[in-house]
GUKEDO-338889 format. One record per residue (C-alpha): residue in one letter; x, y, z. Coordinates in pm, whole numbers, padded with zeros to 5 digits, always signed. Example, Ala and Ser with C-alpha at 12.3 -4.5 7.8 and 13.67 -1.06 7.14 Angstrom:
2
A+01230-00450+00780S+01367-00106+00714
//
This chain:
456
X+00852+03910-10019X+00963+04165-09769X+01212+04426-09829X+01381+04605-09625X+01674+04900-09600X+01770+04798-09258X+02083+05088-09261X+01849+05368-09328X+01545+05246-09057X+01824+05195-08776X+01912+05555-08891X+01560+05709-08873X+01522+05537-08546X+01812+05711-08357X+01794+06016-08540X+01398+06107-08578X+01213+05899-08324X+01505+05917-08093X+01402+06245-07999X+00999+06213-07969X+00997+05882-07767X+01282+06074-07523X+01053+06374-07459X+00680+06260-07491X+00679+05876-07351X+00509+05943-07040X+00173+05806-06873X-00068+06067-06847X-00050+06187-06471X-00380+06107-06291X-00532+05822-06494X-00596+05489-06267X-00591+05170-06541X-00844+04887-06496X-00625+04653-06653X-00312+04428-06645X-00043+04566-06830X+00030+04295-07078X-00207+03988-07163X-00038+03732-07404X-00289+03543-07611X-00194+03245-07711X-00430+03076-08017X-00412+02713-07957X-00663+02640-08258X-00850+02827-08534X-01106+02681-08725X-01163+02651-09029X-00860+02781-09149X-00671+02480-08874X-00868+02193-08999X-00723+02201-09349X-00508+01937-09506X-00205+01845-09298X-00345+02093-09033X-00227+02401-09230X-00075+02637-08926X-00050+02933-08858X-00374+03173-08962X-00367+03482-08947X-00478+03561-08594X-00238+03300-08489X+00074+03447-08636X+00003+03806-08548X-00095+03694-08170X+00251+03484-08175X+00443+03779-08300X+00252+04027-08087X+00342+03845-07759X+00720+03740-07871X+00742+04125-07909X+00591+04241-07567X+00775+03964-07367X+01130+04063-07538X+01029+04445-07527X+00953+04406-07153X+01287+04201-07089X+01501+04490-07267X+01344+04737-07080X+01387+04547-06734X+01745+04456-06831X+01858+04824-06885X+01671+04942-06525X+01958+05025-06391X+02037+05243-06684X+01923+05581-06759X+01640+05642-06961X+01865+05723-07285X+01980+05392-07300X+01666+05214-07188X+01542+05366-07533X+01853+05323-07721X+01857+04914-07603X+01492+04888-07732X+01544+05023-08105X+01850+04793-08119X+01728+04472-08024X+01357+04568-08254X+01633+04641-08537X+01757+04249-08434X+01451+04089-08360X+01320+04238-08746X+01462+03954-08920X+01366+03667-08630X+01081+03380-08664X+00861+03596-08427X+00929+03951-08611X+00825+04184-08823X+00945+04003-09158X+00817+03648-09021X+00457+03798-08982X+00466+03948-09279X+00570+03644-09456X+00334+03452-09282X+00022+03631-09350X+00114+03594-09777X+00134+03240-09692X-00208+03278-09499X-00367+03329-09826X-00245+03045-10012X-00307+02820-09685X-00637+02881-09711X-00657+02710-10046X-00388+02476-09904X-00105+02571-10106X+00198+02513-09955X+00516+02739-09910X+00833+02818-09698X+00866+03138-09535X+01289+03193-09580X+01343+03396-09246X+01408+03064-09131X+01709+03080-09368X+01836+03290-09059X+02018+03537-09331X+02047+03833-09121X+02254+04084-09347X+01946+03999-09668X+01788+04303-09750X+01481+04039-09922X+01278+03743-09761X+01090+03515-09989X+00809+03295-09948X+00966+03048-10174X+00852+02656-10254X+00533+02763-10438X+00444+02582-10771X+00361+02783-11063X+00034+02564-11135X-00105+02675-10751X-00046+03049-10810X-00248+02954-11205X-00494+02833-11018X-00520+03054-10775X-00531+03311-11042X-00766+03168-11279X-01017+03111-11015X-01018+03359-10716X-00857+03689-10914X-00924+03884-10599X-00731+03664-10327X-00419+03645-10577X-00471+04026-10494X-00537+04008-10170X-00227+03779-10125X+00056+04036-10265X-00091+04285-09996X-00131+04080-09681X+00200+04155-09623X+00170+04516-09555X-00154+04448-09392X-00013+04248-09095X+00229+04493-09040X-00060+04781-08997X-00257+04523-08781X+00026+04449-08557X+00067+04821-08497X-00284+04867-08408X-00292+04576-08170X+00024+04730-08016X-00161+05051-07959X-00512+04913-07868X-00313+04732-07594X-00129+04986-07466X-00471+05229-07431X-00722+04947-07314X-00427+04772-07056X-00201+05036-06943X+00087+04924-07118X+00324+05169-07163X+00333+05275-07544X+00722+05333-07524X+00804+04963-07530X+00678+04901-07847X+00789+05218-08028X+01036+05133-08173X+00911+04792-08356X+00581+05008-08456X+00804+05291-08645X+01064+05013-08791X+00743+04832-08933X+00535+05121-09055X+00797+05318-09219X+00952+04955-09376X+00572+04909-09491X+00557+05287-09642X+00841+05235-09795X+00817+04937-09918X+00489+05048-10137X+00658+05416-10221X+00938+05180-10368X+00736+04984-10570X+00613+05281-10787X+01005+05399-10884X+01219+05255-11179X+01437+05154-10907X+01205+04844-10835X+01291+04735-11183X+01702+04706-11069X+01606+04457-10785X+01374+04246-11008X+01639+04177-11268X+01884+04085-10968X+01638+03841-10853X+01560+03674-11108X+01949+03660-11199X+02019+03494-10852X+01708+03287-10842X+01820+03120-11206X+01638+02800-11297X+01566+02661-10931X+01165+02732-10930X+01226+02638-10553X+01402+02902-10461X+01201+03163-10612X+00904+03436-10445X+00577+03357-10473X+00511+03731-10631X+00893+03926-10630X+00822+04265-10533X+00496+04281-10378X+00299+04581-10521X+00425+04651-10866X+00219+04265-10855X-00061+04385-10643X-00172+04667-10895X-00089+04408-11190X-00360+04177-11065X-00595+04456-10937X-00625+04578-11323X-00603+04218-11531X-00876+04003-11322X-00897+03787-11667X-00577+03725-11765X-00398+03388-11740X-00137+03374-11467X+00078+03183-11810X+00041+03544-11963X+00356+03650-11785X+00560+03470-11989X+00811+03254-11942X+01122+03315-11688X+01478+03464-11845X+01621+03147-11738X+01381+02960-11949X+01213+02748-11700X+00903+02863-11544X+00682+03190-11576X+00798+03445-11539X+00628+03585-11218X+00794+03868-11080X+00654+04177-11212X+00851+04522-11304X+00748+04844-11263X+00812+04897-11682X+00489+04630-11718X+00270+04851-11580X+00068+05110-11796X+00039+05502-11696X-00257+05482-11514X-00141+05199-11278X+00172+05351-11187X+00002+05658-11098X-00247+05450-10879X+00049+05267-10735X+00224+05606-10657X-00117+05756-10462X-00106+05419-10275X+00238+05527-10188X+00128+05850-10057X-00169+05705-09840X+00019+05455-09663X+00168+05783-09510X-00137+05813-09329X-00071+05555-09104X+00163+05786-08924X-00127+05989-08812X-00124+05854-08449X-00087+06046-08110X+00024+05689-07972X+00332+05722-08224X+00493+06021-08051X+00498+05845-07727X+00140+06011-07624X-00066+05753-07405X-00417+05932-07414X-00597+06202-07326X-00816+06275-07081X-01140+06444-07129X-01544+06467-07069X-01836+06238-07219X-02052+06489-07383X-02330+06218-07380X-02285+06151-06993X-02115+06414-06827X-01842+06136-06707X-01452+06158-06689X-01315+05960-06994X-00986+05883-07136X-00957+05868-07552X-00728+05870-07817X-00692+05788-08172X-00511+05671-08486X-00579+05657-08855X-00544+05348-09055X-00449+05251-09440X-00483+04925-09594X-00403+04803-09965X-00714+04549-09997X-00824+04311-10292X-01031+04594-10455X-00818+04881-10392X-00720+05082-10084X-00908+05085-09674X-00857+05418-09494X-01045+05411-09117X-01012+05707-08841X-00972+05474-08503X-01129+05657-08203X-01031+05480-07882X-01206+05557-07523X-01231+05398-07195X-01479+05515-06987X-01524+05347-06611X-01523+04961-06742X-01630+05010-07069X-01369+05004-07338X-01454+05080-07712X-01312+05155-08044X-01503+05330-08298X-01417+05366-08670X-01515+05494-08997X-01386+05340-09305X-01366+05494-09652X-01339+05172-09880X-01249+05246-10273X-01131+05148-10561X-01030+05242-10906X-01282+05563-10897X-01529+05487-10625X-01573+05506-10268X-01771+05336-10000X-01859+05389-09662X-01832+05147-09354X-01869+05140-08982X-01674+04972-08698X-01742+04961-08293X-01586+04693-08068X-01562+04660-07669X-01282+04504-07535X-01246+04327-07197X-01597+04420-07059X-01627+04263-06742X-01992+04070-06578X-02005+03787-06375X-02155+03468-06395X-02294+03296-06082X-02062+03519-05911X-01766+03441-06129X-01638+03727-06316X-01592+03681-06688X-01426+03900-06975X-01639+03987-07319X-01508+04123-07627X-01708+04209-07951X-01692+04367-08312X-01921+04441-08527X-01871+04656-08902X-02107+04728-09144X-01972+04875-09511X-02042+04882-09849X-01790+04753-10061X-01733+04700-10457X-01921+04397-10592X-01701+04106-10643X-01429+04266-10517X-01350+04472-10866X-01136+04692-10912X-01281+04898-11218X-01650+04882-11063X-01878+05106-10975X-02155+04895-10825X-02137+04815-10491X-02265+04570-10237X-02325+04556-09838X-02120+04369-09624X-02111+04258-09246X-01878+04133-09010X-01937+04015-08655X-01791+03898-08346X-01754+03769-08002X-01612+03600-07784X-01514+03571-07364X-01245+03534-07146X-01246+03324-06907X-01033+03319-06526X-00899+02987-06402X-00609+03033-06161X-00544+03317-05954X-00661+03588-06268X-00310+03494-06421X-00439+03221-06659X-00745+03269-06891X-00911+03083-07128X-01067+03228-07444X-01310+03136-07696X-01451+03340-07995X-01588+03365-08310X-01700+03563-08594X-01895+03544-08903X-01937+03750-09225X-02054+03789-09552X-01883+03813-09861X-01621+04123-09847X-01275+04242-09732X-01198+04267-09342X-00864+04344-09204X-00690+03997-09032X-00946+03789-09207X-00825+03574-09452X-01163+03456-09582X-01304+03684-09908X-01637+03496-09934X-01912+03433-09655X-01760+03222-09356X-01760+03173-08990X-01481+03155-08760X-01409+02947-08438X-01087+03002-08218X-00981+02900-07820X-00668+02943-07614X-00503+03065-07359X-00437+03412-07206X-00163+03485-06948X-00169+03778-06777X+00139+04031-06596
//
């Protein structure tokens, strides 16, 4: 479910970031990109998570690469639109139509739907996400049409994707932010086009989360359950996403039928309230709250492109900035500090990760290159890779303080076919058992993907 305060994030937008994106959204005088500005990727097929019954669409990557390019095309239209205009309203256009387009298949909300659904796909349970219910003054979006006996199952068998699933959410609204910012570094994008739909998401996300962990959340989950009545249907899959999350995290053995039964008599009861949960998991809840803040942490944010500096290692001009990331995971929290640098044609992202859980933390490392070109009987080709290593809590506990290594790793190329406009890509990835942001898979599994890139 995604819930949003729509009057108070159009206010924060005009009145806080107003200010910051006026002053500080400039390219960095003196720096020559390598790259076109925008490339929209468009994922024409993921395996496994495509091949599933009734070809269960879209994955992850797929909805956050849909939502990613319906952002930059309408964010670029906006911005083209208003040229004529003066830069106040250029900006002011932007954070009205991102205030719009929150609610819109393409959007903030649909991604975020789509990646809870992402979760259950993967198992094949079906759903509906309800921004297709096109209700723009709601201030809640289910993912509704969910039996009770999937989400038993799913419970009774893989504790640690039910948890995973109330949190992938808020996870695909911190991805999408990052991809917005990668882009904008590695490309040469300016950062001021997405701006707006980064602060709108983050602060929705951080809110969303600080929310959870106030007797407040209780008021909405008795007016849901009011309106939602007997029609099973019609009902979340979870209700309020977190005050759920750090249920599951703490009861891996309990029976999904545990809840109870629903006021209106028919069903369980699944929507969990903030007056369920003991001391200690509120208080966990409310430090979630507080490190979701961290996500704010970001140069990028303010409207700052990058920096330009010196390579200690080589000597060589080199252009870096950075961001810090937070993710609620299925064993606890993520927190990774993002170094970004370009450097001639090499572009890379390094990261440290700080994985933990109830009391214990683990350590994990992350490098990538992105776009790195070399040429192939003289035809010039695209590479892109990722690797992290980490330790993370065995099985995924919560409670647990033995741990076990993980990897993650992948690659893939891009591919020019007409006039370096159209690309095609294919990549892949593979892993061991363990939590990695934008993959849906807990377990060991490899990944296979192809599409198309178009590039302006």
């Amino acid at each position: 479910m995604t819930i949003m305060n729509r009057k108070y994030l159009l206010l924060f937008l005009i009145i806080i970031l107003f200010p910051a994106m006026l002053l500080h959204a400039e390219e960095p005088a003196g720096y020559d990109y390598n790259m076109p500005d925008t490339i929209l990727r468009f994922p024409l097929f993921d395996a496994p998570y495509n091949t599933g019954d009734n070809y269960t669409f879209p994955s992850m990557n797929q909805s956050l690469m849909i939502a990613k390019d319906t952002a930059q095309v309408t964010h670029s239209a906006v911005w083209d639109i208003t040229g004529s205009q003066d830069r106040f309203v250029r900006i002011l256009a932007l954070i009205l139509w991102d205030y719009i387009f929150f609610q819109l298949p393409g959007g903030t909300a649909w991604v975020h739907e789509e990646w809870h659904r992402a979760v259950m796909g993967q198992y094949n349970i079906s759903s509906r996400n309800d921004v297709y219910n096109f209700d723009f003054g709601a201030e809640a979006i289910a993912v509704s049409h969910v039996n009770d006996s999937d989400l038993a199952w799913l419970k009774e068998n893989h504790n640690p994707d039910m948890v995973r699933l109330m949190a992938a959410g808020n996870e695909a609204e911190v991805q999408m932010s990052r991809v917005f910012r990668r882009e904008s570094f590695f490309n040469g994008r300016p950062v001021i086009y997405e701006l707006p739909g980064m602060w709108m998401s983050l602060v929705n996300a951080s809110w969303y989360v600080i929310y959870c962990s106030t007797k407040d959340a209780d008021r909405d989950t008795d007016e849901f359950n009011e309106k939602d009545g007997d029609d099973v249907k019609r009902r979340d899959f979870t209700g309020l996403d977190f005050t759920a999350w750090i249920y599951d995290l703490n009861r891996p053995d309990e029976l999904y039928s545990d809840r109870g039964t629903h006021p209106s008599g028919t069903g369980i009861d699944r929507y969990i309230r903030y007056s369920d949960l003991t001391g200690s998991e509120k208080k966990y809840l409310r430090k979630t709250g507080y490190l979701t803040l961290l996500n704010f942490i970001s140069p990028q944010l303010l409207g700052y492109e990058g920096f330009i500096g010196t390579d200690p290692l080589t000597g060589r001009g080199m252009y870096w900035n950075f961001m810090v990331l937070h993710n609620l995971t299925s064993f606890g929290n993520d927190v990774s500090l993002n170094l970004l640098m370009q450097e001639g044609e090499l572009n890379l992202e390094f990261a440290l990760h700080t994985y933990f859980n109830k009391e214990h933390y683990s350590p994990g490392i992350e490098t990538g290159i992105h776009r790195y070109p070399f040429s192939i009987a003289g035809k010039k080709i695209f590479c892109n890779t990722g690797f992290i290593l980490f330790m993370q809590p065995r099985d995924q506990d919560f409670k647990t303080g033995e741990r076990e290594p993980g990897v993650w790793f992948s690659a893939g190329i891009d591919i020019p076919v007409i006039d370096d406009k159209l690309e095609l890509y294919i990549d892949g990835d593979v892993k061991t058992e363990g939590w990695v942001a934008g993959n849906v898979y807990l377990g060991r599994e490899s990944q296979g993907r192809f599409g198309v890139n178009y590039l302006y």
